[in-house]
ZAPA-952052 format. One record per atom (N, C-alpha, C): residue in one letter; z, x, y. Coordinates in pm, whole numbers, plus 50000, padded with zeros to 5 digits. Last residue first. Layout:
% residues N
AZXY...
This chain:
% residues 466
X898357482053705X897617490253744X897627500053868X901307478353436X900567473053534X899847484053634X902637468753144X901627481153220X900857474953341X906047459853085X904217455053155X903757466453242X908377451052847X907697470652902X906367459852974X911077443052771X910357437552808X909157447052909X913777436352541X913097445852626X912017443352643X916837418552423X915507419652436X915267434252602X919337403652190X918497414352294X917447417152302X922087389952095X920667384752177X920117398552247X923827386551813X923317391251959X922387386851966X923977351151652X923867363751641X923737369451804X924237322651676X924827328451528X924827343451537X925197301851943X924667309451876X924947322051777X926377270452018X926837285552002X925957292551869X923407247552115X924987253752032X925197269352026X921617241952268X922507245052289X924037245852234X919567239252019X920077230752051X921517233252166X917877261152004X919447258651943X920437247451992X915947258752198X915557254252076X916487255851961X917497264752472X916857253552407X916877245952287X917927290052363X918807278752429X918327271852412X915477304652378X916157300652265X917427290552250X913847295852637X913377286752505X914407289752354X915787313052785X915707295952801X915457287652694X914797336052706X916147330552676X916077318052697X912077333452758X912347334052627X913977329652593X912677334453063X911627316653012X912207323852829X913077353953117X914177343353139X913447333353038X911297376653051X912707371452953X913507359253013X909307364453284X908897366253131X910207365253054X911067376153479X910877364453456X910407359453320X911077405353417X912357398453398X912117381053425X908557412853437X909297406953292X910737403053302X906777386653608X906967401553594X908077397353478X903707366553396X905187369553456X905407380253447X901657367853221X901347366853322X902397372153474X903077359252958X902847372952963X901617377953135X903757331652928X904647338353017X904117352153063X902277324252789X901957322252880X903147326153008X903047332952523X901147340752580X901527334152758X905147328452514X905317342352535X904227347852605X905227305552426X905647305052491X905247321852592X903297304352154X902847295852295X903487305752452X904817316352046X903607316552091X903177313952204X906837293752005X907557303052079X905957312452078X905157271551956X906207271352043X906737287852081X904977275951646X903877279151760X904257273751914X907387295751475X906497284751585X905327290751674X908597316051383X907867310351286X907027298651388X910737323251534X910147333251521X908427324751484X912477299451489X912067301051596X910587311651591X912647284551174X913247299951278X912077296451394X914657257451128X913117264451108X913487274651224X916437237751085X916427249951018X915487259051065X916647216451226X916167210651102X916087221651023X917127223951436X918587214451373X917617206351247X916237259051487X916777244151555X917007237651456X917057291351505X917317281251451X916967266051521X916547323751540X917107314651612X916637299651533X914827347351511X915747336951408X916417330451404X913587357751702X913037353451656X914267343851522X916507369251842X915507361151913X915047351451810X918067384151677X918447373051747X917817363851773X916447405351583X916067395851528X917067381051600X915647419351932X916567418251761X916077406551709X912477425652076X913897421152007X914367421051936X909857437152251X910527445552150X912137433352189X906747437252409X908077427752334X908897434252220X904347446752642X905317450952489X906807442352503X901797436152761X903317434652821X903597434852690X899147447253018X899477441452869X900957439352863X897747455953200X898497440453211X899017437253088X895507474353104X896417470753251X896947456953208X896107482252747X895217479552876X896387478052949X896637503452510X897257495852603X895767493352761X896247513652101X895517514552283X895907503552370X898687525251939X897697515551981X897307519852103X899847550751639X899367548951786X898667536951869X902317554651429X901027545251487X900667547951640X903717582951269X903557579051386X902247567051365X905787582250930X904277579151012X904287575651177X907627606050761X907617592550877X906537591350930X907897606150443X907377612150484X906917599650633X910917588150359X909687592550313X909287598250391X914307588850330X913217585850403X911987592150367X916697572150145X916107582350175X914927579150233X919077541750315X917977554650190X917687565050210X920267544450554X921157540850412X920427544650284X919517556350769X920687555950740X921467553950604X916547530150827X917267544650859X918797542650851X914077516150614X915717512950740X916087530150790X910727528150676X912197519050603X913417521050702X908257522850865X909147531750819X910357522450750X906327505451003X906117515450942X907007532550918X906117473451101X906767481651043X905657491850969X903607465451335X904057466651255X904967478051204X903377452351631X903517465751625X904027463851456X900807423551660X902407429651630X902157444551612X899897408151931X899357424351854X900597426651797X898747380252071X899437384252059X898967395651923X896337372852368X896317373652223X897847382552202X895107349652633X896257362252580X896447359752431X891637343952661X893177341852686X893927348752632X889517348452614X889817336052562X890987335552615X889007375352713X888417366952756X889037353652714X892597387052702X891417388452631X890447374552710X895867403752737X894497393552786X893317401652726X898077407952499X897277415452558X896427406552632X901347417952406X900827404052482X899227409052528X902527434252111X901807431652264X901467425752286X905877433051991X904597425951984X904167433752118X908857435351709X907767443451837X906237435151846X909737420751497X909777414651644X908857423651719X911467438651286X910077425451269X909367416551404X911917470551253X912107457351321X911027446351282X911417493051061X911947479050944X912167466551140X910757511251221X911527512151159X912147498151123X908027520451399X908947508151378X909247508351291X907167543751612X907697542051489X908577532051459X904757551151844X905567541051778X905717546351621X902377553352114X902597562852016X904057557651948X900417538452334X902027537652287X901777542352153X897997546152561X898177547852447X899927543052465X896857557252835X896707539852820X896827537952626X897087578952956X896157581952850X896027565752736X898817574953103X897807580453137X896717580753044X900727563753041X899987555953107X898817558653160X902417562352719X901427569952835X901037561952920X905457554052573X903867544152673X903657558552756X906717554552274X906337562152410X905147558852470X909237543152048X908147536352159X907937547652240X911157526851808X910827536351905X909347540751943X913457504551686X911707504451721X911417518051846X914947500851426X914877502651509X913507502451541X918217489351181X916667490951250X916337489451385X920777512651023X920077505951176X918397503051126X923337504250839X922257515850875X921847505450971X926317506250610X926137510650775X924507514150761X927677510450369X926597499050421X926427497650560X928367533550400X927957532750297X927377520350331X929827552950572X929837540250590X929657531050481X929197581950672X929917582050513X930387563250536X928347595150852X929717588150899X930407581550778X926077609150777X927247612350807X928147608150830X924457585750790X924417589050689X926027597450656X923777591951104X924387576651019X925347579750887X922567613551112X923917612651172X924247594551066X920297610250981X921587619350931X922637616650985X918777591751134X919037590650968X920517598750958X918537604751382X919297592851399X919877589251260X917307627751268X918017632051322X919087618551309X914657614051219X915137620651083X916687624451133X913347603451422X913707593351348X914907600851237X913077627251591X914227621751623X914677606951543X910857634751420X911907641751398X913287635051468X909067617951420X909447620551335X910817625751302X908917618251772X909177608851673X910037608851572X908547640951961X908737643851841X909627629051739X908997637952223X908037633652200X907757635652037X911157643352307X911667634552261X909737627252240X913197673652238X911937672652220X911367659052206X916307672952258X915087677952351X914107675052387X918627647052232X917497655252162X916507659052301X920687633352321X920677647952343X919237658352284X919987607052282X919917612652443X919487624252419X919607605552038X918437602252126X918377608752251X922697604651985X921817614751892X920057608851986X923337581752130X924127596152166X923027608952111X922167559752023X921987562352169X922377576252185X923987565251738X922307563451749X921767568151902X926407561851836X925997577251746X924507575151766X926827537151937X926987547451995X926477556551960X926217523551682X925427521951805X925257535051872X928327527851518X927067535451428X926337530551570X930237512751660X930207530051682X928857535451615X929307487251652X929407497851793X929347507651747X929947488051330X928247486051441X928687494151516X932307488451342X931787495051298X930527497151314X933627468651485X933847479151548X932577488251491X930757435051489X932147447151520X932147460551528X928707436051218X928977432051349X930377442351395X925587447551034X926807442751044X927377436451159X923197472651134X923637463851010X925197456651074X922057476951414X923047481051349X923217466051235X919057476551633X919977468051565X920557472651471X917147486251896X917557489751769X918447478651745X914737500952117X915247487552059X916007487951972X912947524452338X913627523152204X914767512852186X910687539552492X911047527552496X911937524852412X909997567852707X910607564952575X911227552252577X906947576452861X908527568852865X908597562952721X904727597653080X905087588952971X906777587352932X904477605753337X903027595753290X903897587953133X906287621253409X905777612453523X904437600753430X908017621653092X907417629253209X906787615253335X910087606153020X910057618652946X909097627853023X912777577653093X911127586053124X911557600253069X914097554452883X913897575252920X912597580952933X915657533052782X914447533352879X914387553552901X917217512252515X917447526652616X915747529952687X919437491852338X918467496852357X918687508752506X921477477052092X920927485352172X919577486052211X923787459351845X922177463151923X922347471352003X926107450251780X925097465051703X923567464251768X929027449552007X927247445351948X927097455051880X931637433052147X930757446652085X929707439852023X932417405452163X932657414352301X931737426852260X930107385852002X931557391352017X931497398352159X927047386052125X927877379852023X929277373752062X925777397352355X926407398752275X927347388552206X923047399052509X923597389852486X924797394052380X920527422352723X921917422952678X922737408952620X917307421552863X918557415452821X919587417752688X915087443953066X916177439052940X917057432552924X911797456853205X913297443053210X914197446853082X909877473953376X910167473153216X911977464453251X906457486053419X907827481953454X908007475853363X904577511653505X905587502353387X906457501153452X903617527353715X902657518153604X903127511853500X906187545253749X904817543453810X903957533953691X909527535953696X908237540553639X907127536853730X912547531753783X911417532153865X910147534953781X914917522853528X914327530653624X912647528153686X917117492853509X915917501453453X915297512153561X920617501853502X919687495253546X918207501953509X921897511253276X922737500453419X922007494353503X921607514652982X920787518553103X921487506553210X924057518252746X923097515052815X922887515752972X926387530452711X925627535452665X923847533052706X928477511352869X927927523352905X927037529752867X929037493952666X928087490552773X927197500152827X931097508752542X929397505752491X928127502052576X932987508052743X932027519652675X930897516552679X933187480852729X932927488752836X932087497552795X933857474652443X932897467352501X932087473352622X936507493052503X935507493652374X934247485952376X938167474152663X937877488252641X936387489852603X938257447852467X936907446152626X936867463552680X939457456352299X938037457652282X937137453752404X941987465352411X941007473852353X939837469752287X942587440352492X942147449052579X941307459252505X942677422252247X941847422752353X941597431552458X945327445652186X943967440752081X942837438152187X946597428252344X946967445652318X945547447452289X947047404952273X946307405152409X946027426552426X947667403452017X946077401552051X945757402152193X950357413152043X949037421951982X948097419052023X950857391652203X951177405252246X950227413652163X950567370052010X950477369552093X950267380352196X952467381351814X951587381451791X950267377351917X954887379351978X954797397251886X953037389551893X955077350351986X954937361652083X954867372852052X955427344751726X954667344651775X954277346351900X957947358551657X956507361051571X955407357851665X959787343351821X959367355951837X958337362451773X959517320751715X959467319451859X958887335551869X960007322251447X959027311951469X958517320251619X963037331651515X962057335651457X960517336951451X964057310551671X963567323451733X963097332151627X963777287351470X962777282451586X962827300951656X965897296851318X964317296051273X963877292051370X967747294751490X967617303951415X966027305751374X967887264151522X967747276651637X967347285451587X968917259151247X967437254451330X967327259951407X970837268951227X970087271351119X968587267551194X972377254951405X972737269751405X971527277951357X972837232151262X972627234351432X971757241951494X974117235951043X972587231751048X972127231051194X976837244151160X975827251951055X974307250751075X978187226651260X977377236651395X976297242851302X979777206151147X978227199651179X977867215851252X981407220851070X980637223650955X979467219050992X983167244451260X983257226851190X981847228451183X984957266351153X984217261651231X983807251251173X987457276950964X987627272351110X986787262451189X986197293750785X986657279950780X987177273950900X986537317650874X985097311250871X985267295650847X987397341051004X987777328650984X986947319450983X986377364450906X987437361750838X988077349550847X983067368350895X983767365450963X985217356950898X979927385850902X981237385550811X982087383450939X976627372050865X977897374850945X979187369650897X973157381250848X975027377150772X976007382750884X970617372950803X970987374350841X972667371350801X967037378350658X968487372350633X969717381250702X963827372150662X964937379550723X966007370350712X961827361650505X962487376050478X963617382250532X962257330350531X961167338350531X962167352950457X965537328250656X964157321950685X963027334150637X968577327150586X968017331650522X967057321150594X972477332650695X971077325750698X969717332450643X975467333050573X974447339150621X973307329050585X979207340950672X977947328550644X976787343750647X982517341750588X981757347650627X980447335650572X984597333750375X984827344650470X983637350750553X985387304650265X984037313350339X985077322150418X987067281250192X986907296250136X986467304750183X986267261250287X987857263250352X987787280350238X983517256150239X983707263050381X984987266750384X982297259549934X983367257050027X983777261150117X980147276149742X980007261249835X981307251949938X979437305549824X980577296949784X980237281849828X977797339449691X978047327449777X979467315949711X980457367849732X980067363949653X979417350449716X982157385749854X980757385249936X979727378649838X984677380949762X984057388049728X982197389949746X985107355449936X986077369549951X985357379149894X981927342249987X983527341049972X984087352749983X979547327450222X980357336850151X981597336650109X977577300450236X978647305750285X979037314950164X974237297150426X974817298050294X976627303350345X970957279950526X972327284250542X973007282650406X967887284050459X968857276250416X970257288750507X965037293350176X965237293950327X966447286350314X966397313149892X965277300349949X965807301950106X965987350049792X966677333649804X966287322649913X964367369149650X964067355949631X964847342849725X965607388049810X964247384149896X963997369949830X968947387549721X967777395949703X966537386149802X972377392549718X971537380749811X970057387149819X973337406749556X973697391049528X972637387549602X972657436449626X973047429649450X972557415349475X972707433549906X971647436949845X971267430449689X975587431849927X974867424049969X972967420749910X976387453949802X977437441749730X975897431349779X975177474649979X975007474949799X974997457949779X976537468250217X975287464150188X974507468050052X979617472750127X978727463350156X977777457550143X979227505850023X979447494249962X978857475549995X978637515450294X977427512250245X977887504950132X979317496750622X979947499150505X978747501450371X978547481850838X978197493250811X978367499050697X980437454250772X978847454150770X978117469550773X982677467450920X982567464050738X981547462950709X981927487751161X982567477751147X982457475150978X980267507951359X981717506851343X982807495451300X977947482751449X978247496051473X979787497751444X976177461851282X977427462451355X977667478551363X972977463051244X973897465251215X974967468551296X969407454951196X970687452751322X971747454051219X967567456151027X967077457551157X968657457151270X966947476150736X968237469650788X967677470450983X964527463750496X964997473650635X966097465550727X964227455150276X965417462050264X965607466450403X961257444250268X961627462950255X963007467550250X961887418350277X961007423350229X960557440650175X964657415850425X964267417250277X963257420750213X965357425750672X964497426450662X964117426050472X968927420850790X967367430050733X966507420950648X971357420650990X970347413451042X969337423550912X975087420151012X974007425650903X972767420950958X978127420751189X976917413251223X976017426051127X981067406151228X980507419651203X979317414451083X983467393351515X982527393051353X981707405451334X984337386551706X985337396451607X984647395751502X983847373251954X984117361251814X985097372451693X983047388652131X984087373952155X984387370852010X981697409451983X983097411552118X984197403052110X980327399051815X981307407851798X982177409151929X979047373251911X979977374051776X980427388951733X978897379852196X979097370152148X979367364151977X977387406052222X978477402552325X978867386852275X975697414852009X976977421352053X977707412552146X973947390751967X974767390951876X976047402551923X972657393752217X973167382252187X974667381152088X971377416852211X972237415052289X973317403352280X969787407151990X970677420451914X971707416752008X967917390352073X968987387752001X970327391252006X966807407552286X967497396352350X968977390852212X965177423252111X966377428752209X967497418952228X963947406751977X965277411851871X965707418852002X962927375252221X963017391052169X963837393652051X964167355952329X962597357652333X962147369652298X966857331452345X966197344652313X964727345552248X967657306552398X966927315652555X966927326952447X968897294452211X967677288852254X966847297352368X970597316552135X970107314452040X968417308452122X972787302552307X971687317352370X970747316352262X973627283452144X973427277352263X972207293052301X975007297551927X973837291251894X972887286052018X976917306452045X975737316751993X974937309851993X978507287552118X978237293352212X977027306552210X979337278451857X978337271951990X977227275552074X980557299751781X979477297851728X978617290051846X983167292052008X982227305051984X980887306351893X983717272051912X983407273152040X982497283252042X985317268351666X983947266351695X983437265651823X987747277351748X987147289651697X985267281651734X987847258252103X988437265551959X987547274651925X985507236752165X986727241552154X987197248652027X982667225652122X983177233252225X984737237452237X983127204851880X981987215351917X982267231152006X985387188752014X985517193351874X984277210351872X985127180152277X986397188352238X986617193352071X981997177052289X982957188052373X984287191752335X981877160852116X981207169352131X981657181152162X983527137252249X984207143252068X982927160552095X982417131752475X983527140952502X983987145852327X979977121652355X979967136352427X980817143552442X981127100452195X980167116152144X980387124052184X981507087452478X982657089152407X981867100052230X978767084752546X980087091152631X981587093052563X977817065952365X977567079752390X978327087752466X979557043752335X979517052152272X978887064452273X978837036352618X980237037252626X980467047752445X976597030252583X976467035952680X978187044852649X976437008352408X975767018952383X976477029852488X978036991052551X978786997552424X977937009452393X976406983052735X977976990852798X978126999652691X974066968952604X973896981152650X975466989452684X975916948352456X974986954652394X974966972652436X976616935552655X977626944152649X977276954752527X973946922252791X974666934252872X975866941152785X973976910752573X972566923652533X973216927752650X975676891052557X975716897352393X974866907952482X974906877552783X976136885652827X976236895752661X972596866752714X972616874352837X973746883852816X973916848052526X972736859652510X972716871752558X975276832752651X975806836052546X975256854452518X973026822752829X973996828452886X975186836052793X971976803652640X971526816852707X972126827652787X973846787652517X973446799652471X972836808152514X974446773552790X975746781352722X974936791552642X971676763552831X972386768352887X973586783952844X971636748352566X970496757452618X971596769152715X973836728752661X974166739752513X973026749452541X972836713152911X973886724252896X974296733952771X970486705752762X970306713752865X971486723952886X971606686452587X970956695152510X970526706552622X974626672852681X973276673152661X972516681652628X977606666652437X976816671252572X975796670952526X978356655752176X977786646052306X977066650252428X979146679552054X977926672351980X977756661552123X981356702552109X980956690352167X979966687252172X981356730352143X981416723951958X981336710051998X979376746952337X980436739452325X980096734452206X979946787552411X979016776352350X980236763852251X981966802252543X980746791952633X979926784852575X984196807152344X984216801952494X983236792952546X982926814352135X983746798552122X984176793552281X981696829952207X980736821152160X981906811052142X983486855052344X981996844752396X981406830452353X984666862152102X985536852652228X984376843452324X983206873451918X983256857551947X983986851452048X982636895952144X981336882552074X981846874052082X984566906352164X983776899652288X983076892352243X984906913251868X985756902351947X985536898652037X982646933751888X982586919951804X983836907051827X983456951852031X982206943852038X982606930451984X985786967151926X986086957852057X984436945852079X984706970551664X985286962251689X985906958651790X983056993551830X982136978451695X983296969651692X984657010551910X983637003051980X982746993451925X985737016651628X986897011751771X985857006351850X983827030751500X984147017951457X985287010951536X982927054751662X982177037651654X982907030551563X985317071051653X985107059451819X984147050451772X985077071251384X986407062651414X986117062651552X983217088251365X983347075551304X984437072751368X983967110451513X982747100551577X983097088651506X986207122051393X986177114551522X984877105151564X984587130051172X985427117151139X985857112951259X982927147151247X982237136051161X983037126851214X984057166351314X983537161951410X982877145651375X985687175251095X986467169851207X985567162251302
């Protein structure tokens, strides 16, 4: 119905056009070969003028005459009521909003009886309460014919909930996007004029579309909280600020990746002369780091005896080991500076980064703390070796993740591997250390070209001073 009124106002407004035409053109343009070539200019421009003003009327005059076929075909009658779904259709931002949608506007007003599931599981998400759609025959009949394969698309039902390609048959429609298919049994289904279907069909999928992705939207802000949560914590695990030591002082930087890290580190004076320095890095990234983090800092705190190396290396092993991860383990660097006895007593556990900065007549020499223990957590551990070195006044211990040293510039070459970052460290090792770590973060910024960087960033920064 809606088709054939439109056609027939544009072809009543094409042919009042076209008789203004020519009444125009035999009116003002003259078939008199003697006038002058100024007045025929003339006549046709003015021919022109008046063809593109009635140009625009007719446009104007056929959209207004749409609007009212719009309104009295669209908006009246049984198809009023679909309309009128499809119209809320655009303000729903929920299956609440739907569901509400669908009770007060095709069952109240309209008398239909409303199926909404979930094909992928069969889960029936909305059902007419007290109506044929409850019916478990029904949703058998429905289940049988209309399965998860059927394509996206509006469809019409016949008497036997069978599909039908003839609307003057349909006892009923249903829509199908993705998994969820929706049906509505409605006895006068032929009634509604046939342009509202695809109308109907696009709304439909746009609150689908609409609501997925606000559900999803909603998780990740759900999601984000619990990991800036979960970021907190962790935070917590570390030192909030470094403590007072007599003859060490000692800086750290924190860079994380993501919002969680598998690094760590931790400062624990153990008496007035000596302090537990300890650096670490968790295999992997995310949740599962943090927590093998947490368990590492947690199993350190509570130990007693924390001058017992060996044994708090063997303790951090088990608990790992315990969490049954299977590619979960840590390296680490654990550290106790006497100051009295101008010794650091160390077990470097697979880090590759621990250094001392030491002055020497020629100038500052760099001392790696070498590995001397395997990973912890994921082998078995051999018999654990304490190293001991001797510390002068001014010396300054470097303990980082491999963040630091494997930092990249734009031809590949690790950072670790320069004589640039040498350089950088002998002449920083003059600096208190939180200046000392600015100039190292600087030089890895730098020397990454200020691009987003591939890993955490952490560093600790111990200067025996006199």
């Amino acid at each position: 119905m809606y088709k054939k009124r439109k056609w027939l106002a544009l072809v009543l407004v094409n042919i009042v056009l076209l008789v203004f035409i020519v009444f125009l053109t035999l009116t003002l343009i003259p078939v008199n070969s003697k006038i002058n070539g100024l007045l025929k200019f003339f006549a046709w421009t003015m021919a022109g003028i008046i063809f593109c003003v009635l140009t625009m009327i007719s446009t104007k005059v056929i959209s207004f005459i749409t609007e009212k076929i719009n309104k009295k075909t669209l908006y009246s009658g049984e198809s009023k009521l679909l309309s009128e779904f499809t119209e809320g259709l655009r303000y729903c931002y929920s299956l609440d909003d739907f569901y509400e949608l669908i009770a007060n506007v095709l069952e109240i007003n309209a008398d239909c009886s409303v199926l909404y599931i979930n094909r992928d599981n069969n889960y029936v998400l909305y059902n007419s309460p007290n109506r044929s759609s409850s019916s478990t025959e029904v949703m058998s009949k429905l289940e049988m014919n209309f399965n998860k394969s059927w394509k996206d698309g509006f469809y019409f039902m016949g008497e036997n909930l069978g599909v039908t390609s003839k609307i003057k048959k349909a006892r009923g429609f249903f829509l199908v996007n993705s998994d969820f298919h929706l049906y509505v049994l409605c006895r006068y289904t032929r009634l509604f004029d046939p342009m509202l279907f695809p109308i109907l069909y696009s709304e439909y999928v746009k609150f689908i579309s609409r609501t997925k992705t606000i559900s999803d939207m909603s998780e990740i802000a759900s999601l984000s909280n619990e990991w800036q949560r979960l970021a907190d914590t962790q935070k917590s695990f570390l030192p909030p600020e470094m403590p007072k030591i007599e003859h060490l002082k000692v800086a750290a930087y924190f860079r994380p990746l993501v919002n969680v890290s598998g690094d760590y580190y931790t400062v624990l004076p153990i008496s007035p002369t000596k302090t537990l320095l300890m650096l670490g890095d968790v295999s992997g990234k995310g949740l599962a780091a943090a927590l093998v983090m947490g368990l590492v800092m947690n199993t350190v705190k509570i130990i007693e005896d924390k001058d017992d190396l060996p044994t708090m290396i063997k303790a951090v092993d088990k608990a790992i080991k315990g969490m049954k991860l299977q590619d979960k383990y840590t390296v680490v660097f654990i550290g106790i500076v006497d100051t009295e006895k101008m010794t650091i007593r160390y077990v470097n556990a697979s880090m590759s980064d621990p250094l001392i900065i030491t002055q020497s007549p020629s100038g500052y020499k760099i001392k790696p703390l070498t590995s001397n223990c395997s990973l912890v957590g994921i082998i078995a551990l051999d018999d654990i070796t304490v190293t001991e070195q001797t510390l002068f006044r001014g010396d300054v211990i470097l303990m980082a993740s491999d963040g630091v040293s494997e930092v990249m510039n734009d031809e590949g070459v690790e950072l670790g591997t320069t004589k640039l970052y040498q350089d950088t460290i002998k002449k920083s090792a003059a600096k208190d250390p939180k200046e000392f770590i600015d100039d190292v973060v600087n030089l890895v910024t730098t020397y990454n070209g200020g691009k987003k960087l591939r890993d955490d960033l952490t560093m600790m920064v111990a200067k025996v001073e006199g």
